[in-house]
N, C-alpha and C positions, 0 to 999 in steps of 0.2 A: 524358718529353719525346718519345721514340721515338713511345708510342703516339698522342701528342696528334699528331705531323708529319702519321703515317699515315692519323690519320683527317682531318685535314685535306686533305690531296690526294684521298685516295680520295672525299672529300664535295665537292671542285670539281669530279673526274673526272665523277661522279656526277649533279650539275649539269650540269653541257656536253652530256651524254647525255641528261637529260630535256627539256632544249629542245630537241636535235636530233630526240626521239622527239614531242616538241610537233609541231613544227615538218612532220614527216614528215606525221604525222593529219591536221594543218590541210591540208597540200597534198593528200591525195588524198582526202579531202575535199569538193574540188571537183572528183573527180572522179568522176561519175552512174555509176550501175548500168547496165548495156543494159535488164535486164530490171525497172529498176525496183524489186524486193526491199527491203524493209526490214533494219535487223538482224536484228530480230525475226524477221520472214521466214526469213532465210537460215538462222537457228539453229532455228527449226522447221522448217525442209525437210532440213538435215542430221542430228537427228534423229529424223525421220522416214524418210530412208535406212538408217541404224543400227540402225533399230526399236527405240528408245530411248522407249518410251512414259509413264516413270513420273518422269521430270524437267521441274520448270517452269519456263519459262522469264519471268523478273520484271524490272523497269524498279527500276532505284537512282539515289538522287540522286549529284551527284559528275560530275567530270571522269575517264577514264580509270578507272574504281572497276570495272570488271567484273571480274567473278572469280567462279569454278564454286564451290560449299561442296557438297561430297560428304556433308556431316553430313545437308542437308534434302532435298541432290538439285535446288538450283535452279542456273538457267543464268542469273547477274546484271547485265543491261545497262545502261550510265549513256542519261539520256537520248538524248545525241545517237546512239551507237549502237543502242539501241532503234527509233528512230523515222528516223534518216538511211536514205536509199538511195543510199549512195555506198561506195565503195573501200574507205575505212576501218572504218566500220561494219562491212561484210562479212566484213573479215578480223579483226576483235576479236570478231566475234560466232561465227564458226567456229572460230574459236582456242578460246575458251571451251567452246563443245560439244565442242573434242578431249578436252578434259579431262573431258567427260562419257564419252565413246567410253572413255577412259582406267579411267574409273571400272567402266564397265560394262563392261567385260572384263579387269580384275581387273589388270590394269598394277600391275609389283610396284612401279616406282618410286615411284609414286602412292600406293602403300599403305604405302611406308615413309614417306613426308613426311607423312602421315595421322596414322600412328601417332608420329611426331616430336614433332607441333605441342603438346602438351601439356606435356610438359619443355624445348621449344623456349621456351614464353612464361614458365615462369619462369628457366630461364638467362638469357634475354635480361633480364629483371627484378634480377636478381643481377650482371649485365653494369654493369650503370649504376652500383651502388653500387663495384663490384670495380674499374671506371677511373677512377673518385672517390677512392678514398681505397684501397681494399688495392694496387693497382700499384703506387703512388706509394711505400707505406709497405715496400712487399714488401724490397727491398734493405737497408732500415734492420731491420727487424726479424724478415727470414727466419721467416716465420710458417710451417710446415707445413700449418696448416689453411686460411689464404688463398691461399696456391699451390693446393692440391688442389682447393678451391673455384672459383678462378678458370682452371687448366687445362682442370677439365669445364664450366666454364659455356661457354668460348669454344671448346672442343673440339665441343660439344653444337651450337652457331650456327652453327659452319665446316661442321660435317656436314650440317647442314637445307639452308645454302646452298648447299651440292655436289651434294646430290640434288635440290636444285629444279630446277637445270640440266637433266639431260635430259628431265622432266616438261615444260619449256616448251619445250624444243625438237622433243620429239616431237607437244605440242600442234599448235603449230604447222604441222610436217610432216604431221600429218592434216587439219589445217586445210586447207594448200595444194593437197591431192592434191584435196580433197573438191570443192573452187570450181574445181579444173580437170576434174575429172572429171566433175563434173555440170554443165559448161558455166557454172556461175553467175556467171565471172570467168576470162576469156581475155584473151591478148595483151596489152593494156596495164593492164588492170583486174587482171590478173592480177601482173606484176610491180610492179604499187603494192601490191597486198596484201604480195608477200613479202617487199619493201622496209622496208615497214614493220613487218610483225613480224621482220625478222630485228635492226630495230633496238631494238626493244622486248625482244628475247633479250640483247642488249648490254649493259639494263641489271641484268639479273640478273649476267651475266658477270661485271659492275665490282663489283658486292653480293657475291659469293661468291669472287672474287681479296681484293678489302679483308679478310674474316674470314679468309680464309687468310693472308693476309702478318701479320696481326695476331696470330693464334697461333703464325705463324713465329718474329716476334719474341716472344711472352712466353715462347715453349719455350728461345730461344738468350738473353733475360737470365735464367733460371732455368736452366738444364745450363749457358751459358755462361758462367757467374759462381764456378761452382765450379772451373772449370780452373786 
């Protein structure tokens, strides 16, 4: 019951955050480039500052769906950032090449979420069955092999989502330097960009508190139940 509360709040928190993170895009949104820039644009001029020549940058279907994959080396923009020249474009499409800049200068956090994602997708796979039915049962039938199972699958999740943390927030902080520094986003275009990713870091924030409180409690019904 614990776990089911937890994830219930943290799946409202979560909510409220992604329409406030909506809501942020659509507003600056309508707010134009000086210079006109595409996303597309903008992610090929920054890197092309970086002298980043061997990443490409592609058009995905999807609302908010960008996201860098270091596997092929592409820079992935949904349509409206692709093709908008506005505020938000701008800064989800810099965002994204920080994480190329990230890549391409061997950013250790980066290379540990890397090297993560592969035992990350089956913990999180094992996650699903272990709050199904080993949590529940855990107390009844003190299994040693569903404890140990299910402390590394959610130990495993809590830690991917600790380290994505400052991979996007350093994203982003290259992002911001890069649109002020190259002139590409000043003054108001500028604090729409950091607005909004600083709200789009948020919701990783909420994603990576939920797996922490949630191994909080399954380490304090497991050590707490023997006291």
């Amino acid at each position: 019951m614990g776990m089911l509360i937890i994830s219930v709040l943290f799946m409202i928190i979560g909510f409220i955050l992604s329409s406030v993170l909506k809501s942020k895009f659509k507003k600056y949104a309508e707010v134009p480039m000086t210079n006109g820039a595409s996303g597309a644009e903008v992610a090929a001029a920054m890197l092309k500052y970086y002298q980043i020549y061997d990443v490409q940058i592609t058009q995905v279907d999807g609302h908010l769906t960008d996201h860098y994959n270091p596997a092929d080396k592409t820079v992935n923009l949904s349509h409206d950032v692709y093709y908008g020249r506005h505020v938000s474009a701008a800064a989800v499409a810099a965002h994204e090449c920080g994480h190329a800049v990230q890549h391409a200068t061997a950013y250790s956090m980066l290379q540990m979420r890397s090297a993560l994602v592969p035992v990350v997708n089956i913990a999180a796979g094992l996650q699903q069955y272990l709050f199904m039915f080993g949590i529940m049962g855990l107390s009844m039938m003190h299994n040693s092999i569903v404890l140990i199972i299910a402390l590394v699958a959610f130990g495993i999740t809590t830690l991917f989502s600790l380290v994505t943390l400052p991979v996007e927030f350093d994203a982003s902080r290259r992002a911001l330097a890069w649109l002020d520094g190259s002139g590409y986003a000043r003054g108001e275009q500028y604090n729409g960009a950091k607005d909004a990713l600083t709200w789009a870091a948020m919701t990783y924030v909420a994603a990576a508190l939920a797996a922490l409180v949630q191994l909080l409690y399954l380490l304090w019904r497991v050590f707490g139940s023997r006291d």
